[in-house]
C-alpha positions as CSV (number, residue, x, y, z in Angstrom):
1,X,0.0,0.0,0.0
2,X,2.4,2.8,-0.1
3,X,0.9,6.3,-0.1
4,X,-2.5,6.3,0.1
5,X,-2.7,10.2,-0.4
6,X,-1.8,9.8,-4.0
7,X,-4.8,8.5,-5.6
8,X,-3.8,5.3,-7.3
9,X,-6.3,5.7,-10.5
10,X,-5.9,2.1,-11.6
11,X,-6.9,0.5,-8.2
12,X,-9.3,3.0,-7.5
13,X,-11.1,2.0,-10.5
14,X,-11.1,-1.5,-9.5
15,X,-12.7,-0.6,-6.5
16,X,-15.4,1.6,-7.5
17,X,-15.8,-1.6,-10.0
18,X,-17.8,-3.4,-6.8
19,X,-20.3,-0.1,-7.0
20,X,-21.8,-1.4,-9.8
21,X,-23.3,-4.9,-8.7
22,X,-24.6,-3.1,-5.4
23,X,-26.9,-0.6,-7.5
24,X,-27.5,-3.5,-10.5
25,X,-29.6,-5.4,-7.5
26,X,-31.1,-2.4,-5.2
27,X,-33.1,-1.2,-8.6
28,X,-34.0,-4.8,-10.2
29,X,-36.0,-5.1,-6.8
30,X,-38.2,-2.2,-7.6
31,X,-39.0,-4.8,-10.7
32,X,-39.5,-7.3,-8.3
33,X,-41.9,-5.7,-6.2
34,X,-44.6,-4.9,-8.8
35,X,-44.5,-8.5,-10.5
36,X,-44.6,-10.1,-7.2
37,X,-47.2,-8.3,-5.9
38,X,-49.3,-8.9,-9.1
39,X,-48.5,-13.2,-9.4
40,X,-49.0,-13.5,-5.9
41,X,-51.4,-11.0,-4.8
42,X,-50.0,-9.2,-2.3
43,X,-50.4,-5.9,-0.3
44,X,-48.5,-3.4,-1.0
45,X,-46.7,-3.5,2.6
46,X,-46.4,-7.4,2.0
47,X,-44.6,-6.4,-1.5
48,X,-41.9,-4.0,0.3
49,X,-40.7,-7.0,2.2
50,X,-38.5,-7.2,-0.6
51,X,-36.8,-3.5,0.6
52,X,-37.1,-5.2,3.5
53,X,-35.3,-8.4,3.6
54,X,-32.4,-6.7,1.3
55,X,-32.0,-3.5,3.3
56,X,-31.9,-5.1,6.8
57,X,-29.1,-7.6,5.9
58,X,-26.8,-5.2,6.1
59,X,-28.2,-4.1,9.3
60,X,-27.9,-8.1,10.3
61,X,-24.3,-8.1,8.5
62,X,-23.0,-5.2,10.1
63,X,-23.6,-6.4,13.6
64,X,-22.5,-9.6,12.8
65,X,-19.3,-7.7,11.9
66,X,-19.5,-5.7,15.0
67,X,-19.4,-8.7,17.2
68,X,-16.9,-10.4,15.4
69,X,-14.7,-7.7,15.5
70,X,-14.9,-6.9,19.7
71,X,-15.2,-10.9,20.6
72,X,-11.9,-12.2,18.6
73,X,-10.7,-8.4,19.7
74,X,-9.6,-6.6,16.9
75,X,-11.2,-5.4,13.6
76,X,-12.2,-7.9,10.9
77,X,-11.1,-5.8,8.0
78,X,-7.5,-4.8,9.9
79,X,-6.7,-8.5,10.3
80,X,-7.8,-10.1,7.1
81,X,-7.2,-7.2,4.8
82,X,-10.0,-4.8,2.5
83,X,-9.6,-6.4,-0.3
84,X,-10.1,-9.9,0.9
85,X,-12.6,-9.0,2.8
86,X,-14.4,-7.0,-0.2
87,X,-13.6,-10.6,-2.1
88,X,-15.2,-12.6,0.8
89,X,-17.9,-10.3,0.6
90,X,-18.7,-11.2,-3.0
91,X,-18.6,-14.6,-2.3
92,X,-21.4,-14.3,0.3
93,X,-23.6,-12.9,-2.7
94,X,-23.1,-15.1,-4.8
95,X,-24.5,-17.7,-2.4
96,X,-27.7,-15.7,-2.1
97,X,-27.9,-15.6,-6.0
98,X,-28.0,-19.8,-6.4
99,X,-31.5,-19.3,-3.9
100,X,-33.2,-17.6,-6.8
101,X,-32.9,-20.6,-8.9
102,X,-35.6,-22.9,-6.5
103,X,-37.4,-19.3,-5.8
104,X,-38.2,-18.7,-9.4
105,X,-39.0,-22.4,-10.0
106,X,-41.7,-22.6,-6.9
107,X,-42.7,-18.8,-7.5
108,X,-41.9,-18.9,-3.6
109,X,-41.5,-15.6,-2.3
110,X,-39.9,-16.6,0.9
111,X,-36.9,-17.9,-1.0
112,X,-36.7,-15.5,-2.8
113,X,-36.4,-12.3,0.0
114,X,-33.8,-15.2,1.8
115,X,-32.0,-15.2,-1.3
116,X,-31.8,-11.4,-1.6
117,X,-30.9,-11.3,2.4
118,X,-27.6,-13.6,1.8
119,X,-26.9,-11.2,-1.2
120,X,-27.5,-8.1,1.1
121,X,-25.3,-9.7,3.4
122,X,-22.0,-9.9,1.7
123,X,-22.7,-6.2,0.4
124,X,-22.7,-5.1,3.7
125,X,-19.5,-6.4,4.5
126,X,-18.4,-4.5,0.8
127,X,-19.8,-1.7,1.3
128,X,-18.0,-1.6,5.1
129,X,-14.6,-2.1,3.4
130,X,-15.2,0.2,0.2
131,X,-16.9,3.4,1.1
132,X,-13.6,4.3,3.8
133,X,-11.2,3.0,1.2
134,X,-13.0,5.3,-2.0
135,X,-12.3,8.2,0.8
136,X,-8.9,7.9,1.9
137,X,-7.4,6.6,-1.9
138,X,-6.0,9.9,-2.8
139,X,-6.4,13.7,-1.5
140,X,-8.8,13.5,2.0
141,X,-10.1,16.6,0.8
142,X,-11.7,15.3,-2.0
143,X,-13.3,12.2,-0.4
144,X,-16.8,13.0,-0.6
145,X,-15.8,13.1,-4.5
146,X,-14.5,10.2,-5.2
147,X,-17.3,8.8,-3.4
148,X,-19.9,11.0,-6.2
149,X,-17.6,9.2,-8.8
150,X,-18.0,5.5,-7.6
151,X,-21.9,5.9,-7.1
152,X,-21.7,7.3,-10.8
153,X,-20.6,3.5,-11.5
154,X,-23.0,2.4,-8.8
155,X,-26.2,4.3,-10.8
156,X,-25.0,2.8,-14.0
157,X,-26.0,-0.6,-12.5
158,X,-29.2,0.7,-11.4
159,X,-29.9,2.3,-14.6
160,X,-29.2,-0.6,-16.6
161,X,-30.9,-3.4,-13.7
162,X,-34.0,-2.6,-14.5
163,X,-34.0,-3.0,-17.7
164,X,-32.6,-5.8,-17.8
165,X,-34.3,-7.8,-15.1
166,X,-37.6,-6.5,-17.0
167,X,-37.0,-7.9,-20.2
168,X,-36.1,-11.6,-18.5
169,X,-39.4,-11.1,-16.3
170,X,-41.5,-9.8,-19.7
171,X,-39.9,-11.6,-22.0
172,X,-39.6,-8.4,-24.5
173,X,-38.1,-5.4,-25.2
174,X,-40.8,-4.0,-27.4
175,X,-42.2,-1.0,-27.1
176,X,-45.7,-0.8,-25.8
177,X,-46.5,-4.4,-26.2
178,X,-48.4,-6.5,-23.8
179,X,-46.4,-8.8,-21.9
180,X,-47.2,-11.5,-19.6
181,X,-44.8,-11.6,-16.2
182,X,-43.1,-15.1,-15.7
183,X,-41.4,-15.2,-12.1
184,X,-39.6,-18.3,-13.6
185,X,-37.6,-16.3,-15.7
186,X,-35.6,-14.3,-12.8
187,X,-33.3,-17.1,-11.9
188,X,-31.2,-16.5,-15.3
189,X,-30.1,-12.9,-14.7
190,X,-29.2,-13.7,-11.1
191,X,-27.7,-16.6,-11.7
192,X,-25.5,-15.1,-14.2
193,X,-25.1,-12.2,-11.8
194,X,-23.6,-14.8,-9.0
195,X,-21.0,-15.9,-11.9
196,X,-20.2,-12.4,-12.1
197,X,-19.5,-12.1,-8.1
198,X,-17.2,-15.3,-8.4
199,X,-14.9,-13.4,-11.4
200,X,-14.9,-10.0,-9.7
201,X,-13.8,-11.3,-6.3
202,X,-10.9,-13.5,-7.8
203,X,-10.3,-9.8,-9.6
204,X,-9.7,-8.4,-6.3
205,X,-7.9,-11.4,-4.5
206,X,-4.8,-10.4,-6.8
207,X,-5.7,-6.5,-7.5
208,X,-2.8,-3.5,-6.0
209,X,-6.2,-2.7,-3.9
210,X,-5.0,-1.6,0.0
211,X,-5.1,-4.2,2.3
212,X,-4.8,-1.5,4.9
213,X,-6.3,1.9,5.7
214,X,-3.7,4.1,6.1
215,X,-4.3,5.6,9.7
216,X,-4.0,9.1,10.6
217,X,-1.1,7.8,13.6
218,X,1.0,6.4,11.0
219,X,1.8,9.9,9.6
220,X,2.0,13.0,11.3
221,X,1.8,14.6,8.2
222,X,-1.5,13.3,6.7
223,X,-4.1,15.5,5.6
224,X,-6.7,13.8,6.8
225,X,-8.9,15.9,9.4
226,X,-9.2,14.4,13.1
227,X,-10.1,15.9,16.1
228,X,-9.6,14.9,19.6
229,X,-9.2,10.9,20.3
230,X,-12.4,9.3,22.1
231,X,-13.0,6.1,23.5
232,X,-15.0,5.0,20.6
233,X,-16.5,5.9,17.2
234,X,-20.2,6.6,19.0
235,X,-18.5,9.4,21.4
236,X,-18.6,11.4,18.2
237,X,-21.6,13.2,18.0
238,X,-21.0,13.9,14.0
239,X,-21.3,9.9,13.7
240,X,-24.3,9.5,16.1
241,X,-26.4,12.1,13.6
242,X,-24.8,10.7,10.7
243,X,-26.0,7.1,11.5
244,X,-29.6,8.4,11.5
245,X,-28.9,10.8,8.5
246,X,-28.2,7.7,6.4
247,X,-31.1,5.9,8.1
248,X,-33.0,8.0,5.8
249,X,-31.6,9.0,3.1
250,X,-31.6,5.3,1.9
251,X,-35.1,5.5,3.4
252,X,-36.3,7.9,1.6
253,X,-34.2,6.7,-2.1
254,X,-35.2,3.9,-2.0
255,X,-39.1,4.3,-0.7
256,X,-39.4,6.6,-2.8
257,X,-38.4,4.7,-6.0
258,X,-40.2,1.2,-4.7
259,X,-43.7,3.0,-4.5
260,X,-43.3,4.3,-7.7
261,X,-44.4,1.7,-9.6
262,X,-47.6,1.6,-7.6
263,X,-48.5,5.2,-8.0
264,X,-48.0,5.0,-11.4
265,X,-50.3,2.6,-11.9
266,X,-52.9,4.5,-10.0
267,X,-52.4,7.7,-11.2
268,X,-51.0,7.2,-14.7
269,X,-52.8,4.0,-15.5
270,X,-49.3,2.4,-16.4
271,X,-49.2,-1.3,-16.7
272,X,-46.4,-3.0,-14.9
273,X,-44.4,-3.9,-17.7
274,X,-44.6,-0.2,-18.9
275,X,-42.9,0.9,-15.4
276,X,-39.2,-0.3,-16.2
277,X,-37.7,2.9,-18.2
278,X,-39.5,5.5,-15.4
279,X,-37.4,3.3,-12.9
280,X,-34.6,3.4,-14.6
281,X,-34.8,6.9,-15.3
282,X,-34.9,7.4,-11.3
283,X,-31.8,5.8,-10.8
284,X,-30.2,7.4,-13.8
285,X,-31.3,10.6,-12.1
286,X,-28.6,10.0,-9.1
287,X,-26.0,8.6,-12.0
288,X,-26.7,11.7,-13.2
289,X,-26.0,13.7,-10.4
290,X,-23.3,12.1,-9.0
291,X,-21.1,12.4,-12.2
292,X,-21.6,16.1,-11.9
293,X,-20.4,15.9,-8.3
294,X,-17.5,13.8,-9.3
295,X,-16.3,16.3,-11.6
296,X,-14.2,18.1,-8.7
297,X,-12.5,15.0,-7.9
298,X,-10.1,15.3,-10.8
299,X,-7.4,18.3,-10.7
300,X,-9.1,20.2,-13.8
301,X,-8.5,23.7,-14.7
302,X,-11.3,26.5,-13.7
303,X,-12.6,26.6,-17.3
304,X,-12.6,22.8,-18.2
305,X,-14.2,21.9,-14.3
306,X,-17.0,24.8,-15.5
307,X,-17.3,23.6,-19.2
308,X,-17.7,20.1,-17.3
309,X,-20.6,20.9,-14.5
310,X,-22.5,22.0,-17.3
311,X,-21.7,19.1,-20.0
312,X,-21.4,16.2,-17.5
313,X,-25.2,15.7,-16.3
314,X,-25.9,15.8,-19.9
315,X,-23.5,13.1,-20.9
316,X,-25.0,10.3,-18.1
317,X,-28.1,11.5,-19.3
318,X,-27.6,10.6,-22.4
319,X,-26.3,7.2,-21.5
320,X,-30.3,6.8,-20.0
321,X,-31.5,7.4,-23.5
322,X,-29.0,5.5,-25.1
323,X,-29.7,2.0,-22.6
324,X,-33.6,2.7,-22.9
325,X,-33.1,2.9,-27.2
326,X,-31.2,-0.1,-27.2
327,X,-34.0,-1.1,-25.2
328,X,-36.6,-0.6,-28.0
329,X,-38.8,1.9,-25.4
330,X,-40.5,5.0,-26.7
331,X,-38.2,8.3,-25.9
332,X,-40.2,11.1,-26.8
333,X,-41.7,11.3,-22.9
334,X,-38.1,11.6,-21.5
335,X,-36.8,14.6,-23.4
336,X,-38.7,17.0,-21.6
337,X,-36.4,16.1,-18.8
338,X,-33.4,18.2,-19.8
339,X,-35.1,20.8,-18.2
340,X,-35.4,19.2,-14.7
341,X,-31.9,18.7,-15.3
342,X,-31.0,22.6,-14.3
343,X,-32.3,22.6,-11.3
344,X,-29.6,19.8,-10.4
345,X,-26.7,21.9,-12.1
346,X,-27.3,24.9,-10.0
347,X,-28.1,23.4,-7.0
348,X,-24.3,21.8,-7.4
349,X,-22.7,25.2,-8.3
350,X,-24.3,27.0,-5.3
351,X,-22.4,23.8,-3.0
352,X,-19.3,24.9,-3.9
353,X,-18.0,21.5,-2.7
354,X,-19.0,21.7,0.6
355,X,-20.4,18.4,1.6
356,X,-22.5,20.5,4.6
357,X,-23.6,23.0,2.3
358,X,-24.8,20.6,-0.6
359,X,-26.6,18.2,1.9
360,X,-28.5,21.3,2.8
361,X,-29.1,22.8,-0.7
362,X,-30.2,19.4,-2.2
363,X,-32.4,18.0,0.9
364,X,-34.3,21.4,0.5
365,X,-34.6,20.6,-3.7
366,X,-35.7,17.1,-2.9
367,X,-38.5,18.9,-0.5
368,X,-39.8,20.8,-3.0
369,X,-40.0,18.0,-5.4
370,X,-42.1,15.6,-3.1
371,X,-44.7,18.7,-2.6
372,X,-44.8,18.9,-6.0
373,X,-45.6,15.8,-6.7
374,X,-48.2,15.5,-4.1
375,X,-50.1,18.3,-4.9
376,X,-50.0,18.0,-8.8
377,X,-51.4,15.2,-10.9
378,X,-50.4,13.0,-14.3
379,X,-46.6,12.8,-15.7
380,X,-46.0,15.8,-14.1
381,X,-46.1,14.4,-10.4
382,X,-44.4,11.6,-11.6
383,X,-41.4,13.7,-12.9
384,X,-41.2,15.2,-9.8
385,X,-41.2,12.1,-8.1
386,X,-38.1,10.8,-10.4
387,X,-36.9,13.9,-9.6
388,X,-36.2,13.0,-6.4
389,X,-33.2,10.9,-7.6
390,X,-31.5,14.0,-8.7
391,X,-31.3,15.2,-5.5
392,X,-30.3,12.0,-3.6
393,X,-27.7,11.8,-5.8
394,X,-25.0,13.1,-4.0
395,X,-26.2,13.2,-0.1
396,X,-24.5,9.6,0.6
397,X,-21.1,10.9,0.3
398,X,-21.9,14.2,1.7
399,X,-23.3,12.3,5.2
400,X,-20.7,9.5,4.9
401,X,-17.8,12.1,4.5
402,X,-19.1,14.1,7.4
403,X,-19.7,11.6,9.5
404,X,-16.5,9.7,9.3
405,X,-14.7,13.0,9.8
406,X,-12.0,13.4,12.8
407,X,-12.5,9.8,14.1
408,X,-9.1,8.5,13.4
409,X,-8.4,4.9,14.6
410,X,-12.1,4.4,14.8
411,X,-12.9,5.4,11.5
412,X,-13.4,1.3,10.3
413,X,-15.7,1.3,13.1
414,X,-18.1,4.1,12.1
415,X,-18.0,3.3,8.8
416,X,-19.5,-0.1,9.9
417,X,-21.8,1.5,12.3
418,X,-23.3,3.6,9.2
419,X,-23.4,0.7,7.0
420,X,-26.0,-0.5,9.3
421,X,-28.0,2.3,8.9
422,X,-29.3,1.2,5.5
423,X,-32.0,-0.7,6.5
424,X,-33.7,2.8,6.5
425,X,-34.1,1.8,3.2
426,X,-36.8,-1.6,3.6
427,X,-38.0,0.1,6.9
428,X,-39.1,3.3,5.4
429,X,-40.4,1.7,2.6
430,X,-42.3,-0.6,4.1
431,X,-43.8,2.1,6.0
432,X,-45.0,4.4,3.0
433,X,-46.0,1.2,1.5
434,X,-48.3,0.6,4.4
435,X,-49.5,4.4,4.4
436,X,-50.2,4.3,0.8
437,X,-53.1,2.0,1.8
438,X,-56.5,4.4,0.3
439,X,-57.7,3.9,4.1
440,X,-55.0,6.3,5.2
441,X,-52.9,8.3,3.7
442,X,-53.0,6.8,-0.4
443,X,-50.3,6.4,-2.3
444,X,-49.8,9.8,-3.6
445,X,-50.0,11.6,-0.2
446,X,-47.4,8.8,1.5
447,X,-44.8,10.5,0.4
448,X,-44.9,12.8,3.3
449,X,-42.7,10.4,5.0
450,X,-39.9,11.3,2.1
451,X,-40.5,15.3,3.2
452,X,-39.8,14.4,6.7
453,X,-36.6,12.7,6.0
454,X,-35.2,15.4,4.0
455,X,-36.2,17.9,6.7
456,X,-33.7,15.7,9.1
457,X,-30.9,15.9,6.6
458,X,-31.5,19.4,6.5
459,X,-31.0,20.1,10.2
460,X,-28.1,17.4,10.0
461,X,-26.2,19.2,7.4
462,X,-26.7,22.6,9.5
463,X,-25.9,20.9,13.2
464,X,-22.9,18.8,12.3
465,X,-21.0,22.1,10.8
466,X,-20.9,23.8,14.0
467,X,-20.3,20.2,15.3
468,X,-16.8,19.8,12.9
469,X,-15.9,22.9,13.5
470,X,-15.9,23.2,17.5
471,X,-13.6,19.9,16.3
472,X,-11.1,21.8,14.4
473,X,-12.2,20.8,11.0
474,X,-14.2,23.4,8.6
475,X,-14.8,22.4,5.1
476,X,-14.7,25.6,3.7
477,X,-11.0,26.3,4.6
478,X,-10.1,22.7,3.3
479,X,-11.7,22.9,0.1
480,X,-9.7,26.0,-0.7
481,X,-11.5,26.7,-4.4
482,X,-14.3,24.0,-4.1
483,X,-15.9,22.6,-6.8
């Protein structure tokens, strides 16, 4: 491992690699949900299970991890390395992937959420090892960047999952046609997924990957912010907000997204196999944000970074249009998009690079767009539902940055902590799903619960600056320039 503090571009880009499957299967299940919930006749609650038994895994993993780590007393990723971990991690998936072979054959539901648990699993313990490594794999300062650049990969997985998984559930990619949805068909894009795990982990066994986080105490001269040593990661207020921040914000991405399918179908009269290109487009919507983010964390000159904030969203948009052509869907109701666009490209300029400041800006965008899509009707409440995406695009990295700041020693530690936060992202959705019910709230008016998790990223981004900064670290005098 050398010097961590010059970013290694080759085996950052085999890390960032791993992004990819982790978004490829948290937007297929928003396939999942609808067809499920149609072949078996389920609630809508009943059909979020899937959120559920994906998202809490890594609640499940990450204590597991936890346990491991304080009962054989050291740190699980310190003593068998990150990359082998990462590569065990992948392993673990592609377990969970052989259970959808019996769960398609049986249409059996409960295999099928164990199989996506087992999967969730082994992410968790990827995600643990990759999200501190992304951060500390070149300049500190521009963490939260690198971050924006490996959930670009991540989103072009969930741009492309849904597609995909579709037109093995469907059966076709032809525009408007009438498909019937066969369950027994999901076991092949899985299965092949699994293979994919294997060859990707064996990739990483014998990658130049770190086997080591570089800690703060090994160089005095590190550039990486801590503040005063505590006993433990939780005696830092930053991370104790942070863990809920990320409780909903995958809450909220993913509930959002999940129910989408069902409003459309109540108040566009979509047919299920219609929905795949308006999920796609949600998830595309944070690929397309978090390029733009990740356009800072190259050393560019004033007028290509500019030129670049501008052209960037543009370019991962049009990678949406080209996957949904290839794709044989209809365009023409996408284009109008470009507009909605803007609003993202401003809202990033206006950040200036601050993760503080553009958790603030964009939890108050993604506000605004869940009223407006409560209190308006047709395509254009469920733009401004998708547009949601936009504006969850970058706040991962903004609250996993933040959080993870000053802790030092116990940064492996809060990173595993926040990992097991995402279950925010079955519970929440579970619990619009079971608000959208027409004898409370209905579908459209659920989304209330996404307003009130943006309002607590709001106050997190405003109460962990003064936090950081009674610490000794300020953003704005770090960032020099910005964005």
């Amino acid at each position: 491992m050398e010097n961590l503090n010059k970013t290694k571009q080759s085996a950052l880009l085999t890390l960032i690699s791993v992004f990819f499957f982790w978004g490829f299967v948290a937007a297929s299940n928003d396939i999942l949900i609808p067809v499920f919930k149609e072949k078996l006749n389920l609630e809508q609650w009943a059909a979020q299970l899937i959120s559920v038994a994906f998202y809490v895994a890594y609640t499940v993993g990450s204590i597991i991890y936890y346990f491991i780590s304080k009962s054989s007393g050291g740190d699980i990723l310190n003593r068998i390395g990150y990359k082998n971990g990462i590569a065990l991690g992948l392993t673990i998936s592609a377990i969970g992937t052989l259970l959808f072979y019996p769960a398609a054959q049986t249409a059996s539901f409960p295999l099928m959420i164990s199989g996506l648990f087992i999967v969730g699993l082994g992410f968790s313990l990827q995600q643990t090892a990759a999200n501190p490594l992304a951060i500390v794999m070149g300049d500190p300062r521009k963490g939260s960047q690198r971050l924006s650049l490996a959930g670009g990969v991540n989103n072009v997985g969930t741009t492309i999952g849904p597609i995909l998984v579709s037109f093995a559930i469907f059966g076709t990619i032809a525009a408007g046609s009438k498909s019937v949805a066969s369950i027994e068909s999901i076991k092949t894009p899985y299965l092949i997924l699994g293979a994919a795990f294997i060859i990707v982990a064996i990739i990483f066994k014998f990658s130049s990957i770190p086997n080591k986080i570089h800690s703060v105490n090994d160089d005095d001269k590190s550039e990486i912010p801590v503040a005063a040593e505590r006993k433990s990661a939780l005696k830092y207020p930053q991370l104790l907000l942070g863990m809920i921040g990320i409780f909903v914000y995958v809450g909220v991405e993913v509930s959002t997204a999940s129910n989408l399918p069902e409003f459309m179908k109540q108040h566009a009269n979509t047919n299920t196999d219609q929905v795949a290109p308006f999920v796609s487009l949600f998830w595309a919507s944070l690929m397309i944000g978090r390029w733009t983010a990740s356009v800072g964390a190259f050393d560019l000159k004033g007028g290509i970074r500019t030129i670049l904030n501008f052209l960037m969203p543009y370019i991962a948009f049009g990678v949406f249009l080209l996957v949904n052509k290839i794709a044989n869907h209809d365009l023409t109701p996408f284009y109008v998009y470009v507009f909605v666009i803007v609003v993202l490209i401003f809202a990033n300029i206006l950040s200036k690079g601050n993760p503080a400041r553009q958790l603030l800006i964009f939890s108050g965008c993604g506000i605004t767009a869940l009223i407006i899509g409560m209190l308006s009707t047709g395509m254009v409440s469920v733009y401004a539902f998708i547009s949601v995406g936009l504006f969850c695009s970058t706040l991962w990295p903004c609250i996993f940055t933040l959080a993870i700041a000053g802790l030092g020693k116990h940064t492996n530690e809060g990173s595993s902590f926040l990992i097991m936060m995402i279950m925010g992202g079955g519970l929440i959705s579970w619990l619009q799903g079971a608000l959208a019910s027409n004898d409370l709230l209905g579908i459209q008016y659920s989304y209330l619960v996404g307003v009130a998790c943006f309002g607590y990223l709001a106050f997190y981004a405003w109460k962990v600056s003064s936090i950081l900064k009674s610490q000794g670290i300020d953003y704005d005098a770090k960032a020099g320039s910005g964005h």
